[in-house]
C-alpha atoms as an extended CHARMM CRD file, in Angstrom:
* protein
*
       127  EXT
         1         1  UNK       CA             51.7360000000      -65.0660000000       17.4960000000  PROA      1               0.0000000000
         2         2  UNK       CA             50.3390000000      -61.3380000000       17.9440000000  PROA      2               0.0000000000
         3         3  UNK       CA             51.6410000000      -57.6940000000       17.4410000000  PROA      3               0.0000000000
         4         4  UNK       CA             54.7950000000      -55.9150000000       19.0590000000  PROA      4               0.0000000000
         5         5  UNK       CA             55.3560000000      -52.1790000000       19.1630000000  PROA      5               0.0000000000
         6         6  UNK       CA             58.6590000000      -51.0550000000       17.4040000000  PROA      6               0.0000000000
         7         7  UNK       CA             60.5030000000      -48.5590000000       18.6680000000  PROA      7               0.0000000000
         8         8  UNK       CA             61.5140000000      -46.7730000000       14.7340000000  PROA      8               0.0000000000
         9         9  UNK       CA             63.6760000000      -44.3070000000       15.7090000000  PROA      9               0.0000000000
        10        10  UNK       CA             63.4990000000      -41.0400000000       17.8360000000  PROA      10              0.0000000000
        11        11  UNK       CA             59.7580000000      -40.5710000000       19.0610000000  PROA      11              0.0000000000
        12        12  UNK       CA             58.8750000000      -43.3390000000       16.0230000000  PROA      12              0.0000000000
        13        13  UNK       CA             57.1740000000      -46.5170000000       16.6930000000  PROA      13              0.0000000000
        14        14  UNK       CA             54.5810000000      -48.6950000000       14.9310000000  PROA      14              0.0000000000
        15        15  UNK       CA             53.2080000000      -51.7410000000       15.7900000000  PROA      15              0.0000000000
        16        16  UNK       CA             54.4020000000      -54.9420000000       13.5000000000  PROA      16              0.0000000000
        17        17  UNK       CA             52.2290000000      -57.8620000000       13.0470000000  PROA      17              0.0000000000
        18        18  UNK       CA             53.6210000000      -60.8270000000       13.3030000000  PROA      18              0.0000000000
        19        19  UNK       CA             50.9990000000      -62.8730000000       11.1100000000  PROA      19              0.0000000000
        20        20  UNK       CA             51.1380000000      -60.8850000000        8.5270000000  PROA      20              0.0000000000
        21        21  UNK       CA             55.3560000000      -59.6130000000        8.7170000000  PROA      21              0.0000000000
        22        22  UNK       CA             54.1670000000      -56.3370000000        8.4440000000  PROA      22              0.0000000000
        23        23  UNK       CA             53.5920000000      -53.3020000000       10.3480000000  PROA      23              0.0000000000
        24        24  UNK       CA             49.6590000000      -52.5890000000       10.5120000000  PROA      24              0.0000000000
        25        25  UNK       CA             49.7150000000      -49.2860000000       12.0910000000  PROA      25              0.0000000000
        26        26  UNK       CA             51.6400000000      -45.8840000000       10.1380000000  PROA      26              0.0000000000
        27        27  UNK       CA             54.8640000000      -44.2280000000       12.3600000000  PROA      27              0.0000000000
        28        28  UNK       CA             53.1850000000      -42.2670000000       15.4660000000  PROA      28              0.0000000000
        29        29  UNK       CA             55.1490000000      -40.4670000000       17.5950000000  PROA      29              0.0000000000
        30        30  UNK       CA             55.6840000000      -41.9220000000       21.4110000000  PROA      30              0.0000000000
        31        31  UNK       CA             52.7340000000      -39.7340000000       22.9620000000  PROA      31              0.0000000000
        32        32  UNK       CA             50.2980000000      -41.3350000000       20.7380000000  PROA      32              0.0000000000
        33        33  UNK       CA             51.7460000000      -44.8010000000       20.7420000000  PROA      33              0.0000000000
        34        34  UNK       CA             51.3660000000      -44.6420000000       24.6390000000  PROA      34              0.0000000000
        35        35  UNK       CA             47.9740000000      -43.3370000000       24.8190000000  PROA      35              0.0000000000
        36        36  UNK       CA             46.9400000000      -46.1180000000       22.1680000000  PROA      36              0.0000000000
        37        37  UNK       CA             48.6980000000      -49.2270000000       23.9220000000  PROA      37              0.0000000000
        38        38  UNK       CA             49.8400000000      -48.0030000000       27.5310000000  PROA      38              0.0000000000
        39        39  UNK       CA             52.9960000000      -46.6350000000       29.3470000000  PROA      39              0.0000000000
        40        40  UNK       CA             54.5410000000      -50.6080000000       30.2730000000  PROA      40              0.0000000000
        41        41  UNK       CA             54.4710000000      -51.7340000000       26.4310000000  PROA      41              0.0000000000
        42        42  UNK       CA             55.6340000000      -48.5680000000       25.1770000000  PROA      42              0.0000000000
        43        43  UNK       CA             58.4180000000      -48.6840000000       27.9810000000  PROA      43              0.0000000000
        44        44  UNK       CA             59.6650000000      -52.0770000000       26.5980000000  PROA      44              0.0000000000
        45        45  UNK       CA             60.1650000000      -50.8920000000       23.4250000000  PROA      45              0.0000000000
        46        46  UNK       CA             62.0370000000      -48.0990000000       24.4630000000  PROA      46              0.0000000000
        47        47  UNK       CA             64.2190000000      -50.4060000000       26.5720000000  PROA      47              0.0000000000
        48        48  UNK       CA             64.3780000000      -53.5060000000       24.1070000000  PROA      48              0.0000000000
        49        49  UNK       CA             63.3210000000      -52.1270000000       20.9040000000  PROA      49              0.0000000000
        50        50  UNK       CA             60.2900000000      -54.3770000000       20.6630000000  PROA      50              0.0000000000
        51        51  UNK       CA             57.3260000000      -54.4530000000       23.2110000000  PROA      51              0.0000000000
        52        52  UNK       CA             57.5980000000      -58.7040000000       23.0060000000  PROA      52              0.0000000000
        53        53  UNK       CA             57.5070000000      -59.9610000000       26.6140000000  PROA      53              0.0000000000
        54        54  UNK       CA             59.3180000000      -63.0540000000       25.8700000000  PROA      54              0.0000000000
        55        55  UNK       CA             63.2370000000      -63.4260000000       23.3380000000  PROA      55              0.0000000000
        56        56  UNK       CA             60.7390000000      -63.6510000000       20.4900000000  PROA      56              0.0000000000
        57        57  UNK       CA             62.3420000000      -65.3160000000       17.1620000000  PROA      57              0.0000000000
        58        58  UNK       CA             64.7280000000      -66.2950000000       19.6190000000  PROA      58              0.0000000000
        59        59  UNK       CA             66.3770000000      -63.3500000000       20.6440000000  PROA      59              0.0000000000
        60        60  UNK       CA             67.9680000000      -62.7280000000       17.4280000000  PROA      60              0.0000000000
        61        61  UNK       CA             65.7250000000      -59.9500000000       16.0050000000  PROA      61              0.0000000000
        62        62  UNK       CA             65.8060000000      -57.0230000000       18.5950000000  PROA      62              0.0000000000
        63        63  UNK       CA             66.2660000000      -54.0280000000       16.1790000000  PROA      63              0.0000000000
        64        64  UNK       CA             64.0360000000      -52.9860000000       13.2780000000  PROA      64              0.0000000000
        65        65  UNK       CA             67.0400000000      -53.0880000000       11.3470000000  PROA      65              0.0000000000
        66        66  UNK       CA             67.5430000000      -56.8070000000       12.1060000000  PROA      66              0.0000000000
        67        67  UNK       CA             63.8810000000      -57.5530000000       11.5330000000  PROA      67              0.0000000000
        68        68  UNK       CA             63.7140000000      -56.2140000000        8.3280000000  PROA      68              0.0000000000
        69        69  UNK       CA             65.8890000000      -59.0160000000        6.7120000000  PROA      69              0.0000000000
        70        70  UNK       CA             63.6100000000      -61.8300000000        8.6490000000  PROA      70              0.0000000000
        71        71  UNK       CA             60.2550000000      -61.2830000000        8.8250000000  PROA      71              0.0000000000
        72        72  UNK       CA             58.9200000000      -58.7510000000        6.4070000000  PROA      72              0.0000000000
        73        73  UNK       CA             56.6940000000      -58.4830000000        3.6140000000  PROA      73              0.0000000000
        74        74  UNK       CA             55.9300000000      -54.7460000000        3.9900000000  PROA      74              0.0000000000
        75        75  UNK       CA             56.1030000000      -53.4480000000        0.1700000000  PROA      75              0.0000000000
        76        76  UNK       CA             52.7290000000      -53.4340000000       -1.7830000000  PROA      76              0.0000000000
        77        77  UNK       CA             53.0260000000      -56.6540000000       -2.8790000000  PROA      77              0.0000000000
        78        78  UNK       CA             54.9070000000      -58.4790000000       -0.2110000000  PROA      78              0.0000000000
        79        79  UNK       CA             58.3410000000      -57.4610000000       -1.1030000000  PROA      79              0.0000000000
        80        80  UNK       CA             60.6480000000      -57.1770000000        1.5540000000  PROA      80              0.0000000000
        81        81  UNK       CA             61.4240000000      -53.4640000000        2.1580000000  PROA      81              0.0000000000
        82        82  UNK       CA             64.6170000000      -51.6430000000        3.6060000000  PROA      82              0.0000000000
        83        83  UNK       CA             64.3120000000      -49.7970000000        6.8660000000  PROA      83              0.0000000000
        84        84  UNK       CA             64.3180000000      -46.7460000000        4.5650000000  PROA      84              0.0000000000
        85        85  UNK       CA             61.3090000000      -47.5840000000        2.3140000000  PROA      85              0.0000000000
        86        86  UNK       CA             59.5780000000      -48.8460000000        5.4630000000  PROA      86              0.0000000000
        87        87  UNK       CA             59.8090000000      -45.7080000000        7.1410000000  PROA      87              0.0000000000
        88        88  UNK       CA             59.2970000000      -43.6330000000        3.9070000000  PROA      88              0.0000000000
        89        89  UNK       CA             55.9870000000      -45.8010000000        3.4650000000  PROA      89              0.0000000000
        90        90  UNK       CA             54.3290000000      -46.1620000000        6.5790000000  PROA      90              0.0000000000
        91        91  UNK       CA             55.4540000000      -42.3620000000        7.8580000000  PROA      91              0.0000000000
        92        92  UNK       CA             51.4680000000      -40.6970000000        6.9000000000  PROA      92              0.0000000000
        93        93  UNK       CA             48.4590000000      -42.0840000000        4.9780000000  PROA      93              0.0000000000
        94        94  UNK       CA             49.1650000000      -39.9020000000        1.8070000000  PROA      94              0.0000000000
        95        95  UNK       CA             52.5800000000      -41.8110000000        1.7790000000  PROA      95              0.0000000000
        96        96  UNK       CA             51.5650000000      -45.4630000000        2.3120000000  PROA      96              0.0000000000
        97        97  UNK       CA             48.6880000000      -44.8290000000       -0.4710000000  PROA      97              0.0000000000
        98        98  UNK       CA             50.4740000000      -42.9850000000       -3.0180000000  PROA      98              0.0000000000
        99        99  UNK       CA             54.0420000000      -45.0360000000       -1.9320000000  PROA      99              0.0000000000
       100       100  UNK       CA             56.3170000000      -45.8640000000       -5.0900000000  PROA      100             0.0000000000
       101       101  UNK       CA             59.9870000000      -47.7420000000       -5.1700000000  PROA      101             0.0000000000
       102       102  UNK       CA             62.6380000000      -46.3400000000       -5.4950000000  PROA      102             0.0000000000
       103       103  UNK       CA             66.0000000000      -47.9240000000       -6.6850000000  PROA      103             0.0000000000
       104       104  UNK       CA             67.3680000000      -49.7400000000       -2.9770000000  PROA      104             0.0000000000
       105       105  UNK       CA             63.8760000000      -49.9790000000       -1.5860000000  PROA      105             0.0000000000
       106       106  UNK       CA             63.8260000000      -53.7930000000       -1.7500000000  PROA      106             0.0000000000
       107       107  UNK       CA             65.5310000000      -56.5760000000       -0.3510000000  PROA      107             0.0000000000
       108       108  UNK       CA             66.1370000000      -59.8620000000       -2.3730000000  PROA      108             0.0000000000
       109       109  UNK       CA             66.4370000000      -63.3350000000       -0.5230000000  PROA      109             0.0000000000
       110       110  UNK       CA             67.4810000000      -66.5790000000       -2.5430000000  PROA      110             0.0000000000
       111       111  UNK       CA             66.0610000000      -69.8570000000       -2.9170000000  PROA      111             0.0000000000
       112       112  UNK       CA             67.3500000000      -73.2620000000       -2.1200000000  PROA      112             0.0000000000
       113       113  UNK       CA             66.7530000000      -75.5160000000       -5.5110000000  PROA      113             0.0000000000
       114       114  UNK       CA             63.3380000000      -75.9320000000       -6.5990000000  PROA      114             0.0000000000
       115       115  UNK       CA             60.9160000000      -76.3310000000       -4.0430000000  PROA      115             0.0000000000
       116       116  UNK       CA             60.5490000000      -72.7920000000       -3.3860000000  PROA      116             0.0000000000
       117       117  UNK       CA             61.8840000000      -72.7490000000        0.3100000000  PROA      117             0.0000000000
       118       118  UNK       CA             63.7000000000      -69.4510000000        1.8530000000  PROA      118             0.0000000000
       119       119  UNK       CA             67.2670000000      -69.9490000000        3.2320000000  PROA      119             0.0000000000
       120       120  UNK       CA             68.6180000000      -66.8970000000        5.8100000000  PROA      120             0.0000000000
       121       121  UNK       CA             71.2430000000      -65.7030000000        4.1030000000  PROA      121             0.0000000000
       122       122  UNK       CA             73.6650000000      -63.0760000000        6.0220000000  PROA      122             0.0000000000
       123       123  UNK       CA             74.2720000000      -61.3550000000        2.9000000000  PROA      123             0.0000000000
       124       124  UNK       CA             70.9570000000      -59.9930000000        1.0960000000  PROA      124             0.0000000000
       125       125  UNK       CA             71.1410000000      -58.3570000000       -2.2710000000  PROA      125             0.0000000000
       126       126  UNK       CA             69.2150000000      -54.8720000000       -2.3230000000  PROA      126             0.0000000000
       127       127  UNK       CA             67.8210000000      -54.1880000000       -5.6840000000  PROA      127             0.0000000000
């Protein structure tokens, strides 16, 4: 797997790892984003939302908003964050250093029994 630029919002875009369900750059606005990875990547995510080439996690995850329920372990510790927290943390360095939750920053997922394997779930229970 590799790294996709996000398109965030307005003239906000990051670029998510896809080892580590995380993004592993902070927000930059587009000028930056294209000097740092080109015009044609940049261009997809303006177009698709994601820079990915191919209907990565099949298709289904297009949006940050529908990433952020699949394939994120973005808080300090892994947690799954909201879009909101997410932005709030990775928006400047003095924010993802000094970042603290706040109450609806995370996102709980359930388990299936005992053996400790994740289930999607189309509802998930922000705490």
């Amino acid at each position: 797997m590799g790294r996709a630029i996000f398109k965030m919002g307005d003239d906000q875009y990051l670029e998510w790892s896809t080892v580590v369900d995380s993004p592993v750059t902070l927000i930059m606005p587009r000028s930056e984003a294209v000097a740092r990875w080109g015009e044609v990547r940049v261009a997809r995510a303006d177009c698709r939302g994601h820079s990915f080439q191919d209907n990565y996690y099949g298709g289904r995850y297009t949006t940050p908003e529908e990433l952020i329920g699949c394939c994120n372990r973005a808080g300090p510790n892994e947690e799954t964050l909201t879009l909101k927290a997410l932005m709030r943390r990775f928006g400047s360095r003095d924010a993802y250093e000094s970042f603290q939750f706040e109450s609806g920053d995370r996102i709980e997922h359930g388990y299936v029994g005992g053996d400790g394997f994740w289930v999607e779930h189309e509802e998930m229970k922000i705490v």
